[in-house]
MMTF fields as JSON, N, C-alpha, C and O atoms, coordinates in Angstrom:
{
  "mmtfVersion": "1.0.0",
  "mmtfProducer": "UNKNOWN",
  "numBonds": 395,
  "numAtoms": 396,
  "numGroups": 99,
  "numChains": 1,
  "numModels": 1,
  "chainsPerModel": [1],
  "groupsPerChain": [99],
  "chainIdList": ["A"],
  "bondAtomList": [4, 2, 8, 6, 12, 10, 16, 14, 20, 18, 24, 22, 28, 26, 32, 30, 36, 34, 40, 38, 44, 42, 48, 46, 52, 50, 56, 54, 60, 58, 64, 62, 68, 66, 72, 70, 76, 74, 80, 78, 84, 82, 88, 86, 92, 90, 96, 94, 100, 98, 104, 102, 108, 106, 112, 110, 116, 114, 120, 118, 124, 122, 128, 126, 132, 130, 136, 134, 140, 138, 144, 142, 148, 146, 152, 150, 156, 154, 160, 158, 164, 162, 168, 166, 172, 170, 176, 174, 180, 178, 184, 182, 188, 186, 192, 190, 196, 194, 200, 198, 204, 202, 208, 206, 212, 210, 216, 214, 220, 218, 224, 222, 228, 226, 232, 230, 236, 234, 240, 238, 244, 242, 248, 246, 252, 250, 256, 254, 260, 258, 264, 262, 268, 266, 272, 270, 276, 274, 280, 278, 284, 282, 288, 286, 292, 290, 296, 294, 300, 298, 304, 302, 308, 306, 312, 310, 316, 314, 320, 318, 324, 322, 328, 326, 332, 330, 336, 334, 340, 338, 344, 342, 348, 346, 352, 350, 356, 354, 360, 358, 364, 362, 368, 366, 372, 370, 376, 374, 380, 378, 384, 382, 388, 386, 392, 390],
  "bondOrderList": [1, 1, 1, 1, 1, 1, 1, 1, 1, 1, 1, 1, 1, 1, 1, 1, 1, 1, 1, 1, 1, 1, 1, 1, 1, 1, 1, 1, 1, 1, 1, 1, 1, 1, 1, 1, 1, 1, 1, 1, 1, 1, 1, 1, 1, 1, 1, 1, 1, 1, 1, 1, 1, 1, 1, 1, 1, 1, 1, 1, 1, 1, 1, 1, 1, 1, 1, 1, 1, 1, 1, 1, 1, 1, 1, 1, 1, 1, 1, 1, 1, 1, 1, 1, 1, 1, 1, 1, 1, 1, 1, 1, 1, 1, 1, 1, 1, 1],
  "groupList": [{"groupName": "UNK", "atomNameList": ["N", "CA", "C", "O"], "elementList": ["N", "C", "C", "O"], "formalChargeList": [0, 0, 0, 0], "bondAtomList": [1, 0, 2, 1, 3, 2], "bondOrderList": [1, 1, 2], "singleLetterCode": "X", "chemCompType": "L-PEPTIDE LINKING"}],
  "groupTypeList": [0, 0, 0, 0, 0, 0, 0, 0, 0, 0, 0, 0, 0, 0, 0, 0, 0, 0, 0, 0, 0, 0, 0, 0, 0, 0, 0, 0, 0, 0, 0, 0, 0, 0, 0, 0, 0, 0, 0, 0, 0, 0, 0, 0, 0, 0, 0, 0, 0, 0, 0, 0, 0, 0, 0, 0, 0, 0, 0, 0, 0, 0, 0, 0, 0, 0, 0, 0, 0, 0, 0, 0, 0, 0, 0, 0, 0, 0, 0, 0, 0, 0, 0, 0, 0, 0, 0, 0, 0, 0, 0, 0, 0, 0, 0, 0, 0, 0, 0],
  "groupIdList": [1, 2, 3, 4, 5, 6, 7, 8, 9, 10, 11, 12, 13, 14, 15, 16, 17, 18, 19, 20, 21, 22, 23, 24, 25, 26, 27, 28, 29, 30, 31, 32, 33, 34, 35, 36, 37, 38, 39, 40, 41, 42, 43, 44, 45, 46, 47, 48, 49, 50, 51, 52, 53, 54, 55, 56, 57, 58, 59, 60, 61, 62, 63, 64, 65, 66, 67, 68, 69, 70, 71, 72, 73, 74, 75, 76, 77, 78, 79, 80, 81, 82, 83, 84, 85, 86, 87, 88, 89, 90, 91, 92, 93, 94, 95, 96, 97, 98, 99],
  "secStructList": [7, 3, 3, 7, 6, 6, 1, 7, 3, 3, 7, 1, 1, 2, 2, 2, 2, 2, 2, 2, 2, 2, 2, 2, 2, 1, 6, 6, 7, 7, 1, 3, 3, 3, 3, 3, 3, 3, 3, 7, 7, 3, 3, 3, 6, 6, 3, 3, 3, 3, 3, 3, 3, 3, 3, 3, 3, 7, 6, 6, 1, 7, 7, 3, 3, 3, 3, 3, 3, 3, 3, 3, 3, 7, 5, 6, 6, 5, 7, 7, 3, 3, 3, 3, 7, 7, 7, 5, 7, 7, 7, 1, 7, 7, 7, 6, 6, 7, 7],
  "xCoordList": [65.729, 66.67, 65.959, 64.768, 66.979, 66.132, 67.152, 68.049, 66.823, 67.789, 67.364, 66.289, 68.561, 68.203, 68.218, 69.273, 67.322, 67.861, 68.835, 69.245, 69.74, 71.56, 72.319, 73.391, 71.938, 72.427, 72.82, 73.024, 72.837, 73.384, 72.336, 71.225, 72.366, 71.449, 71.909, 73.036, 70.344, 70.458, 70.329, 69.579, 70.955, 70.523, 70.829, 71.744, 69.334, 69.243, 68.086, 67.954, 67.404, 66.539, 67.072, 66.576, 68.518, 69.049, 69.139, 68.678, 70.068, 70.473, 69.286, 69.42, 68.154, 66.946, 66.359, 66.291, 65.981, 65.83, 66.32, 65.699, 68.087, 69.294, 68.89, 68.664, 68.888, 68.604, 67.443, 67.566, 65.972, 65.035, 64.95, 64.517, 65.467, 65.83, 66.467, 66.075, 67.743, 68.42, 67.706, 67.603, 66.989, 66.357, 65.039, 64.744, 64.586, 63.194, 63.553, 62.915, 65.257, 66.0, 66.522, 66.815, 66.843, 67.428, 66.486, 65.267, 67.431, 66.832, 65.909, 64.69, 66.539, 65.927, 65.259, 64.756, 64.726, 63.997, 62.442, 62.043, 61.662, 60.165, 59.745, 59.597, 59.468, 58.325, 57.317, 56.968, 56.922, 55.367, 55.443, 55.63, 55.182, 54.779, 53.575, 52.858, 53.464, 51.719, 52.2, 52.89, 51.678, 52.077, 50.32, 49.269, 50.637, 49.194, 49.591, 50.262, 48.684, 48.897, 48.168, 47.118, 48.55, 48.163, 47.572, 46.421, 48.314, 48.168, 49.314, 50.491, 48.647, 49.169, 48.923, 47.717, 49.671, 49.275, 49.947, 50.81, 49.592, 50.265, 51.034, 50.47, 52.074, 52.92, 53.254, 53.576, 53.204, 53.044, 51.959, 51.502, 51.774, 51.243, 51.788, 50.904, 52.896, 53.442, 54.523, 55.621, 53.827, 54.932, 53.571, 52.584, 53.937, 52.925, 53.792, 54.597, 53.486, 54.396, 53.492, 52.425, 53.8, 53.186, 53.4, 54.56, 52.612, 53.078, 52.308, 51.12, 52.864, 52.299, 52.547, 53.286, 52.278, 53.044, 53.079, 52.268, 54.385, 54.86, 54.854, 55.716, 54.069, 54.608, 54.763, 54.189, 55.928, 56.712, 56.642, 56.889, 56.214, 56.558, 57.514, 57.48, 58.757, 59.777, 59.129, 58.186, 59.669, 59.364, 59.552, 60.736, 58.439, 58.648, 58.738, 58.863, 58.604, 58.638, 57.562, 56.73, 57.688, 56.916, 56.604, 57.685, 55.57, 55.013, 55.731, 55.501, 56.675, 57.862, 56.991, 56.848, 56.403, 56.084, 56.886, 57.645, 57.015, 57.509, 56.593, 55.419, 57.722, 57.123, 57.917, 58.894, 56.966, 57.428, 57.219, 56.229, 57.985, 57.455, 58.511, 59.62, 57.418, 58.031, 56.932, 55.788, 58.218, 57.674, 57.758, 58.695, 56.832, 56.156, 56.326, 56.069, 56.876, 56.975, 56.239, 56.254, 55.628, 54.91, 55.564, 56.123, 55.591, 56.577, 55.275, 54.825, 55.133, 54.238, 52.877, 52.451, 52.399, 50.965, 50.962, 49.978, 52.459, 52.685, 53.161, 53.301, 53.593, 54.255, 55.462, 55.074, 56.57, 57.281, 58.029, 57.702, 58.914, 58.952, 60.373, 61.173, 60.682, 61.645, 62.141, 62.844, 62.022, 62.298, 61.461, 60.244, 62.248, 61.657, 62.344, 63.433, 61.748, 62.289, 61.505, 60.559, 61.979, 61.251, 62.095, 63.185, 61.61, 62.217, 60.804, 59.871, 61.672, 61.224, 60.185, 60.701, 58.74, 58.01, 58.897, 59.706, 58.703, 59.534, 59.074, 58.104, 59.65, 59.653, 58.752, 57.924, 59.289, 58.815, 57.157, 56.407, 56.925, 55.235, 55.114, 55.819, 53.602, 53.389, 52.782, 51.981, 53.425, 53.346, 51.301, 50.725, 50.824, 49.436, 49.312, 50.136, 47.919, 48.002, 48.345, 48.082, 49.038, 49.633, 48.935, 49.083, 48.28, 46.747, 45.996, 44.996],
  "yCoordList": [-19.842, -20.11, -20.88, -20.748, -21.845, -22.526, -23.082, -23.913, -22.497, -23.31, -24.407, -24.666, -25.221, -26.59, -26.751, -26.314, -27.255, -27.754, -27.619, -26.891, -28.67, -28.67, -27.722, -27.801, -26.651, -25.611, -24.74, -23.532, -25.677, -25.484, -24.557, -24.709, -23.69, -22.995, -23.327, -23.347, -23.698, -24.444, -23.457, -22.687, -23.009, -21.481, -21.861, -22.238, -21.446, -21.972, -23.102, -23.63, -23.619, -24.562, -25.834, -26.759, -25.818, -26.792, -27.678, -28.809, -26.678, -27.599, -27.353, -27.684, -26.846, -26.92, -28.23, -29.116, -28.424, -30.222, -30.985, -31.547, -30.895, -31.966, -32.568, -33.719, -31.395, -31.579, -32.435, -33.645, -31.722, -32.419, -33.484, -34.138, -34.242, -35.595, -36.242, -37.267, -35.483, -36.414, -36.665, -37.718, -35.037, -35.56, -36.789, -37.495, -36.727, -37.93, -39.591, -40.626, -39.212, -40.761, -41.262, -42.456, -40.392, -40.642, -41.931, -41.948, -42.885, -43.277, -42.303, -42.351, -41.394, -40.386, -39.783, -39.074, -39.517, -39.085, -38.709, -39.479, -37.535, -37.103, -38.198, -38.421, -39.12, -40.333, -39.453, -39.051, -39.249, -38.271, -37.159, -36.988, -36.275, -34.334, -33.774, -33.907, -33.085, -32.698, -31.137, -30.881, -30.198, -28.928, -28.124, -28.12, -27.639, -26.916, -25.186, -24.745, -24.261, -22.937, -22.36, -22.904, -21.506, -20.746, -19.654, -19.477, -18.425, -17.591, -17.192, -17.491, -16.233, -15.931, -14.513, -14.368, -13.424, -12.165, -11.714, -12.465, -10.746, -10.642, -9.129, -8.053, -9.352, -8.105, -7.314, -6.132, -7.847, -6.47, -7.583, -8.656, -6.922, -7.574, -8.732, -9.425, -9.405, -10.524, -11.068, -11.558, -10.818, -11.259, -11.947, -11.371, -12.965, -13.227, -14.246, -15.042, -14.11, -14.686, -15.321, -15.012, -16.684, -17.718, -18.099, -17.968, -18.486, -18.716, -20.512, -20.619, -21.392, -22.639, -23.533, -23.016, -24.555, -25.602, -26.884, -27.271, -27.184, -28.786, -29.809, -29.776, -30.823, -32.131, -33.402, -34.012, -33.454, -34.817, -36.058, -36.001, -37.234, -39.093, -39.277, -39.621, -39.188, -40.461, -41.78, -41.994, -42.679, -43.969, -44.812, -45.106, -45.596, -45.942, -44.965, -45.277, -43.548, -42.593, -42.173, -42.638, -40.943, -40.388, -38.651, -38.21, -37.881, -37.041, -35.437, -34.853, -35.166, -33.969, -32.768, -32.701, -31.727, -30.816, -29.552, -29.368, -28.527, -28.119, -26.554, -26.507, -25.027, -23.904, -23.788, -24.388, -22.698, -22.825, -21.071, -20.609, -20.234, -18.784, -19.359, -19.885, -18.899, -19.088, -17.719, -17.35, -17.244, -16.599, -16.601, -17.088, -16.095, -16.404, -15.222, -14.051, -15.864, -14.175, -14.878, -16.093, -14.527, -14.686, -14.268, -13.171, -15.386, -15.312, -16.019, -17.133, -14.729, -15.452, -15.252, -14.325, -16.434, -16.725, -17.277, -17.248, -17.929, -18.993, -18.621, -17.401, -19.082, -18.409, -19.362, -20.404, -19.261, -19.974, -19.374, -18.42, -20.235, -20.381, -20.096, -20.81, -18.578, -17.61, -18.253, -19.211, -18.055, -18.292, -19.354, -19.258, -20.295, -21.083, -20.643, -20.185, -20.681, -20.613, -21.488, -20.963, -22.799, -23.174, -23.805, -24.358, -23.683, -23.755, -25.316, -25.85, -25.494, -26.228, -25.352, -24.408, -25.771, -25.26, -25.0, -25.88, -24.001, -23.907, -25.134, -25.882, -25.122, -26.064, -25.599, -26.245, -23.792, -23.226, -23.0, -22.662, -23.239, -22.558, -21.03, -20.026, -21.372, -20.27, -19.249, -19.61, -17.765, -16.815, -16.314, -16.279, -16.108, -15.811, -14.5, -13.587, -14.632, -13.404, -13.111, -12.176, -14.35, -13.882, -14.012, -13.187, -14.908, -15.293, -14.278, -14.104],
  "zCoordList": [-56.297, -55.247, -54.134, -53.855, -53.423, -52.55, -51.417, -51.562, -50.436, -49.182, -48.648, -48.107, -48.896, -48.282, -46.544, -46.084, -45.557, -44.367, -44.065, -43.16, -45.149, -44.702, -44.67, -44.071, -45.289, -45.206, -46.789, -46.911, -47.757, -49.064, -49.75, -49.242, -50.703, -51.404, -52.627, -53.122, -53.204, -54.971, -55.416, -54.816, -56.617, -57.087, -58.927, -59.659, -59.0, -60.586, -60.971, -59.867, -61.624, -62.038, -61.873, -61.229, -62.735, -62.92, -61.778, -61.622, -60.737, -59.331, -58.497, -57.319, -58.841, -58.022, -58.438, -57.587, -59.5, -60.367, -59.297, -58.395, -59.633, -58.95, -57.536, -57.163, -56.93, -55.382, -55.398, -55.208, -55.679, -55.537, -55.606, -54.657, -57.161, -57.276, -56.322, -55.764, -56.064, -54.793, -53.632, -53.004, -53.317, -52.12, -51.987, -51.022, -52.991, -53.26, -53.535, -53.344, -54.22, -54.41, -53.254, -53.316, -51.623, -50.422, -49.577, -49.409, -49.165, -48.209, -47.571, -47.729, -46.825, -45.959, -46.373, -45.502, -47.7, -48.415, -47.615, -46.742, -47.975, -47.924, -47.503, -46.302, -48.513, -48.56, -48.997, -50.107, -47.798, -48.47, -47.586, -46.382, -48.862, -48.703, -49.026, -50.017, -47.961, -48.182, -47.73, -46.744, -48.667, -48.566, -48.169, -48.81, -47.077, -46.65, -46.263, -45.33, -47.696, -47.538, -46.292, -45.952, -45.722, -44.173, -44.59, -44.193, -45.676, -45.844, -46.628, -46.431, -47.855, -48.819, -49.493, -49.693, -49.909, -50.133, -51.845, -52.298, -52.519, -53.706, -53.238, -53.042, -53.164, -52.618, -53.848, -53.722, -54.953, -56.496, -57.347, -56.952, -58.555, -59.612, -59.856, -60.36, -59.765, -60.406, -59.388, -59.652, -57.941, -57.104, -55.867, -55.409, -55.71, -54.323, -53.362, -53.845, -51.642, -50.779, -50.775, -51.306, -49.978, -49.362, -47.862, -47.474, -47.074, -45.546, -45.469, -45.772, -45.179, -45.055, -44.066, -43.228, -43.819, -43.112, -44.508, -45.35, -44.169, -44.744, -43.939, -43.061, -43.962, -43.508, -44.383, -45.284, -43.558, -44.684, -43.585, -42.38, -44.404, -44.102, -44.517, -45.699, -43.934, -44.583, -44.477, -43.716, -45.274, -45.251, -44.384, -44.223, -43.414, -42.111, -40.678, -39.494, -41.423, -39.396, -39.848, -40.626, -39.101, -37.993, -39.014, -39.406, -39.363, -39.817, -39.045, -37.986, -40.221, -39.374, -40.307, -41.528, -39.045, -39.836, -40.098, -39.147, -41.112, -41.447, -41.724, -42.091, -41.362, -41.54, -43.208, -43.654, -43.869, -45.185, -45.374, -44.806, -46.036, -46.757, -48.311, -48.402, -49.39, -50.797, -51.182, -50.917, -52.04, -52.715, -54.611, -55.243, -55.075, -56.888, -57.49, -57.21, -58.486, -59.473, -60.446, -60.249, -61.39, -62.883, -63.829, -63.829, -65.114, -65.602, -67.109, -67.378, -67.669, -68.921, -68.109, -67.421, -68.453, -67.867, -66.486, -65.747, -66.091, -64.755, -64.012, -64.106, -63.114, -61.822, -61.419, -60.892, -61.523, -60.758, -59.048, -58.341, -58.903, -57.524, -57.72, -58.324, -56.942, -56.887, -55.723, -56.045, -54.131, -53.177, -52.056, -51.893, -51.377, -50.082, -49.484, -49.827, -48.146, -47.034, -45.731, -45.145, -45.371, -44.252, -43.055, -43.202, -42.187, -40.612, -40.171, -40.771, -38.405, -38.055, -36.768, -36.169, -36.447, -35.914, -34.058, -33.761, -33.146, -32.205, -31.0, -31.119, -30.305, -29.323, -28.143, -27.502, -27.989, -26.64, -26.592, -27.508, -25.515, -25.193, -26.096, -25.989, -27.267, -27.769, -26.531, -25.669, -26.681, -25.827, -25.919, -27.007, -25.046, -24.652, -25.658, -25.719, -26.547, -27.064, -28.731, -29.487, -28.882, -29.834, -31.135, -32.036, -31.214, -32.814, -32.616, -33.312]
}
């Protein structure tokens, strides 16, 4: 499962494929994605979260970064990708204290 920005949730491989494609065929498209893990824990044997930042180039702007939590189940020997979830980093002054 995977929520899009826009609001839509792809649910399934199939329309997880679909989307992706669409989103990489968009004008507005990524351009370029660079996925950087923060921190990551295995919450059972065959389940692990992820905490990251994304930043994406569309083609011609400006480097939009992106908060990311996905989480992995194992499936066989591999792991696929159960859940994303990413937001846009906040605007407000980080509060004193908080790292």
């Amino acid at each position: 499962m995977v929520q899009t920005e826009w609001g839509p949730v792809l649910d399934g491989r199939t329309k997880i494929m679909h989307g992706l494609v669409a989103l990489f065929e968009s004008p507005s498209g990524p351009g370029r994605l660079r996925n950087v893990p923060v921190l990551s824990r295995r919450a059972a044997d065959d389940v692990i979260v992820s905490h990251g930042i994304a930043r994406r180039t569309p083609p011609g702007g400006v480097e939009e970064p992106f908060l990311y939590t996905r989480v992995y189940v194992r499936r066989g020997e591999g792991w696929l990708l159960l859940a994303n979830q990413i937001a846009r980093p906040s605007s407000h002054a980080e509060p004193t204290g908080i790292r």
